[in-house]
N, C-alpha and C positions, 0 to 999 in steps of 0.2 A: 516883488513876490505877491501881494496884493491882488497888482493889475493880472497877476499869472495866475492868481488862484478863482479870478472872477471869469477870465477866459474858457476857465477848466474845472467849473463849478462840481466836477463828479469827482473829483480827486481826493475833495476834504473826507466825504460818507465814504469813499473807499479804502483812504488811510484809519480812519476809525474805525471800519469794521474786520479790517486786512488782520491785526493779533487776534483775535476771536476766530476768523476763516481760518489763518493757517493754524492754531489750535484743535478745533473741531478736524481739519485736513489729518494733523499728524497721528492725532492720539484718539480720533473715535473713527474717520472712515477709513483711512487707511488699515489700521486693524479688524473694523469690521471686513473689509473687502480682504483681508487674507485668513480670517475666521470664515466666511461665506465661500473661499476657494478650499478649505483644509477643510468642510462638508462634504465633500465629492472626491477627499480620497480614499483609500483603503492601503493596508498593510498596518505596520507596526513600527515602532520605533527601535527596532532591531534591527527589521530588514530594509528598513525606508518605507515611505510614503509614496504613491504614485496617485496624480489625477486622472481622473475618467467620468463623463458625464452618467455613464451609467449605473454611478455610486450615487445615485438621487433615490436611492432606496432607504438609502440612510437617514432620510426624513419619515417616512413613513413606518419604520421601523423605531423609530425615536417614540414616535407617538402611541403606537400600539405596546411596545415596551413597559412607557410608562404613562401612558396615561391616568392611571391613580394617582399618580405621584402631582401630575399635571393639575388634577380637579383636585386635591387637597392642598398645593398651593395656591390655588385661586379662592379656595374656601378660609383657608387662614389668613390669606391677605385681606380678601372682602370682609372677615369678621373682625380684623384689626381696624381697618381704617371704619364698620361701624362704630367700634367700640370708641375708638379715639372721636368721635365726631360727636359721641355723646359725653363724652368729660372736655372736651376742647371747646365746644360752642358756649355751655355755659359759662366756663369757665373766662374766653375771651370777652362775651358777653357781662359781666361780674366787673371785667377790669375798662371794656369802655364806655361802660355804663356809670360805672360804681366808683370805678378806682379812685379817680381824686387825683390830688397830690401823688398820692403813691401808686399810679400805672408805670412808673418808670422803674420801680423796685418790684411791683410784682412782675414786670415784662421780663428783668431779669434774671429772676427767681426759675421764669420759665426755660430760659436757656441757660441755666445754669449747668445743668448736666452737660453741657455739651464741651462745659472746659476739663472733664473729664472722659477717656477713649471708651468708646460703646464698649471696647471686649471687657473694659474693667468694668463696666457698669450691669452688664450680662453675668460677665461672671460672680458678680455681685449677689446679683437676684438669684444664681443659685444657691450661693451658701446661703441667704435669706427666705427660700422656699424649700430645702434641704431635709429630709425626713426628722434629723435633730438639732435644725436651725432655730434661730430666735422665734420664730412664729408658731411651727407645729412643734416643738422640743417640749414646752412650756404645755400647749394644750394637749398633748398626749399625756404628759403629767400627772395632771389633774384628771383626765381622763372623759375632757369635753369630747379629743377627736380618737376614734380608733386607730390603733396602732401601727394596723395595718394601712393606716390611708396616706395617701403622698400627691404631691402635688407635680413633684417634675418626671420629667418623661411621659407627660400627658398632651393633649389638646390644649387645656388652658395656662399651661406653665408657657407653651412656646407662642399663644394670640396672646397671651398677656404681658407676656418681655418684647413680642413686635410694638404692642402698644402704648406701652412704655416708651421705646425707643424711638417712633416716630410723633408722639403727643407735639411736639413744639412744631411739626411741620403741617399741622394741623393746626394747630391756636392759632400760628402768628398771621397766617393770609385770612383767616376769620375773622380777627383781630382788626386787622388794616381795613378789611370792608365794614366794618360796625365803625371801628371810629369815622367813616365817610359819613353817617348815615348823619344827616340834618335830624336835631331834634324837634326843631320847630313842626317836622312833617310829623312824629307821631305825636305831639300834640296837637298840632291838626285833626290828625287820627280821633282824636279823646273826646276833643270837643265836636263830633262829628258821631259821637256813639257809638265808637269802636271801644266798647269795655270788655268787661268781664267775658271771656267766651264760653259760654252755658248756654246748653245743655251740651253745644254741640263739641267742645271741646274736651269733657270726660268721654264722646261717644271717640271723634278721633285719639285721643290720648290714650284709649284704652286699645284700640283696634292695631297703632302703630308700637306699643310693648307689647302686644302681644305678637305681631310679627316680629318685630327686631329679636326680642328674647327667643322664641322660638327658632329662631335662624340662630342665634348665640348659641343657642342649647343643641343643636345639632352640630355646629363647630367644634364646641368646647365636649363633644363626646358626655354632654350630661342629658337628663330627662328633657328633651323639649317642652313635652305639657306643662311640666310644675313651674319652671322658668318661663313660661308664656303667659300665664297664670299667673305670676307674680307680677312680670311685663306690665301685663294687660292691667292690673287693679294699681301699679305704681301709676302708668301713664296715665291712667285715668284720674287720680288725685292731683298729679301736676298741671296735667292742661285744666283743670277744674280749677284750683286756686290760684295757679301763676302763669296762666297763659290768656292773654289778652286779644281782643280782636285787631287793636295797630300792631300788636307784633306780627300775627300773621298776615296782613294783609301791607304791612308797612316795612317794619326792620327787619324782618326773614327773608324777603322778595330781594328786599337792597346788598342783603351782603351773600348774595349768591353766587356771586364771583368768587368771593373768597372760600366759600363752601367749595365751589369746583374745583379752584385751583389745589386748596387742603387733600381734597380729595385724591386728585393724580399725585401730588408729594408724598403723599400716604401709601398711596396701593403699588405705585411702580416700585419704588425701594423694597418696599415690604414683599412683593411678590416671589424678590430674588434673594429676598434674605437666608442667610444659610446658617447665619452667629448662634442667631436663638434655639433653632431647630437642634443643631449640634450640642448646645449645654446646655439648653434647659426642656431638649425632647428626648425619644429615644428610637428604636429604629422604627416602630409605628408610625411615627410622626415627621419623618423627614420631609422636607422640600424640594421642590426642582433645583434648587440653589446647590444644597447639599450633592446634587447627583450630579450634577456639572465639574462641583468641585472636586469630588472623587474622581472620574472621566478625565480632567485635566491633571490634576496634579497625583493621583496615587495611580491609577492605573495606564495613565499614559495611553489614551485613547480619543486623539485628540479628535478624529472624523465624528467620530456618534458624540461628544459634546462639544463640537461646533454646529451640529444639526441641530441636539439638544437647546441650544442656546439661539439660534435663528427660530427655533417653531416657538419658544419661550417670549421671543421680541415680541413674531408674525402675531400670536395671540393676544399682550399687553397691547397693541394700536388695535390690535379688532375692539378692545373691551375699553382703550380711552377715547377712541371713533361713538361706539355706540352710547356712552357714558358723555361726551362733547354732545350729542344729537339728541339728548333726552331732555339735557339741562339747557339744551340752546344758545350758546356762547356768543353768536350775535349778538343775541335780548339781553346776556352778562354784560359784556362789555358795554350797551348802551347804556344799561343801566349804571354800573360804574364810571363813565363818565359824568351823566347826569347827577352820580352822588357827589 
């Protein structure tokens, strides 16, 4: 067997990778290639279905349809995975920095949700953001928040339960790049006079809250100025006391891998998410998710959401293509090796 498997040295990497081919074979191209053929037909599930290439109308019809629908799924996914990027980094940063002994109890702290099913932890977060829920019940009360004010069926009820929901696939490849990171190199950094970053780092701290917040505030349907505004004077106190010249120029640079990969875990899932948008938005706020899902299963229309769902893909690789070429995934991965 030996001398037969030295003769036929491609047989071992073909048997390894042969359950994973024919997996991806059965249960993602094969149904892609008949969700890409059920595109191009027309009728109804009454009279039948017939193909004709000249049902390619159904893509561009898909697109003009919904096109809001399309830009406000890309606007709630991009504000999710910022959002997540700014409680995740810290946060991973905290535990492979800081943790100690106990990075192993806060690592699973972080995936702790996940032994519980997303719809129960959605549905969660609505009875807890609920007009007479624990949160506002209490300060309508007393009479902190107006009566009239509500948090779900908003903007930020539904980027704030995506972000929720994907936080851990955001920490843990953060996570993995920071613990790479040789410490000896930012003390290198230190003794080298990479310290406190002033002046120049209230000037970026403040310039990058005040974009990030003002892009929040435009998602979250709230005031952008006063949230850019606030942005801008938070960022600028952080990078002025806790932001160091070896971090930027040392530990930020090194776990940029993990940044990228967090990133695509982040925006792809979240792009197509339908959970949040359905119970904790309302019809303002629906997803491309949510319109597929109707399309497929309530109205039995399966050509315009297999179109739907192909222009929805053709778009996520336009935006992980240009997002892969900004961060340069080359320079990542050398870099990750080299950590």
């Amino acid at each position: 067997m030996g001398s037969f498997l030295k003769r036929h040295h491609w047989i071992a990497p073909l048997a390894l990778l042969a359950p994973g081919l024919i997996w991806l074979l059965a249960f993602y191209l094969y149904p892609s290639f008949q969700m890409f053929m059920a595109s191009f037909w027309s009728g109804s599930l009454a009279t039948g279905f017939t193909f004709s290439l000249a049902n390619w109308v159904n893509y561009p019809n898909s697109v003009s349809t919904y096109a809001p629908v399309y830009l406000r799924s890309v606007l709630y996914a991009g504000a999710a995975t910022v959002t997540t990027f700014l409680i995740a980094y810290p946060l991973a940063y905290t535990i492979a920095f800081k943790g100690g002994r106990y990075k192993n109890l806060l690592l699973f702290l972080v995936v702790a949700p996940f032994f519980t099913s997303f719809l129960l932890r959605t549905v969660a977060w609505k009875i807890i953001l609920s007009d007479s829920g624990p949160v506002l019940g209490p300060l309508k009360g007393i009479g902190l928040v107006p009566q009239e004010f509500h948090v779900l069926a908003s903007p930020m009820a539904v980027i704030a339960g995506i972000t929720y929901g994907f936080l851990p696939f955001m920490t843990l490849p953060v996570y993995v790049a920071l613990e790479k990171v040789d410490h000896r190199l930012v003390e290198a950094a230190k003794d080298l006079y990479a310290g406190p970053w002033r002046p120049g780092g209230a000037i970026v701290g403040g310039t990058v809250g005040f974009v990030l917040m003002a892009a929040l505030g435009f998602a979250f349907g709230a005031d952008p100025l006063v949230l850019a505004v606030v942005g801008a004077v938070i960022g600028a106190v952080l990078f002025h006391f806790r932001v160091s010249e070896s971090f930027v120029r040392v530990t930020f640079p090194l776990s940029m891998s993990g940044v990228f990969a967090g990133g695509l875990l982040t925006f792809i899932p979240a792009i197509g998410d339908y959970v949040n948008a359905e119970l904790l938005g309302g019809p303002n706020t629906s997803m491309i998710g949510n319109v597929i899902q109707a399309k497929f299963l309530t109205e039995n229309d399966y050509p315009s959401a297999s179109a739907l769902s192909f222009v929805m893909m053709f778009g996520v690789l336009i935006v992980v293509m240009v997002y892969a070429r900004i961060l340069g995934t080359e320079e990542l991965s050398a870099a990750a090796a080299r950590a």
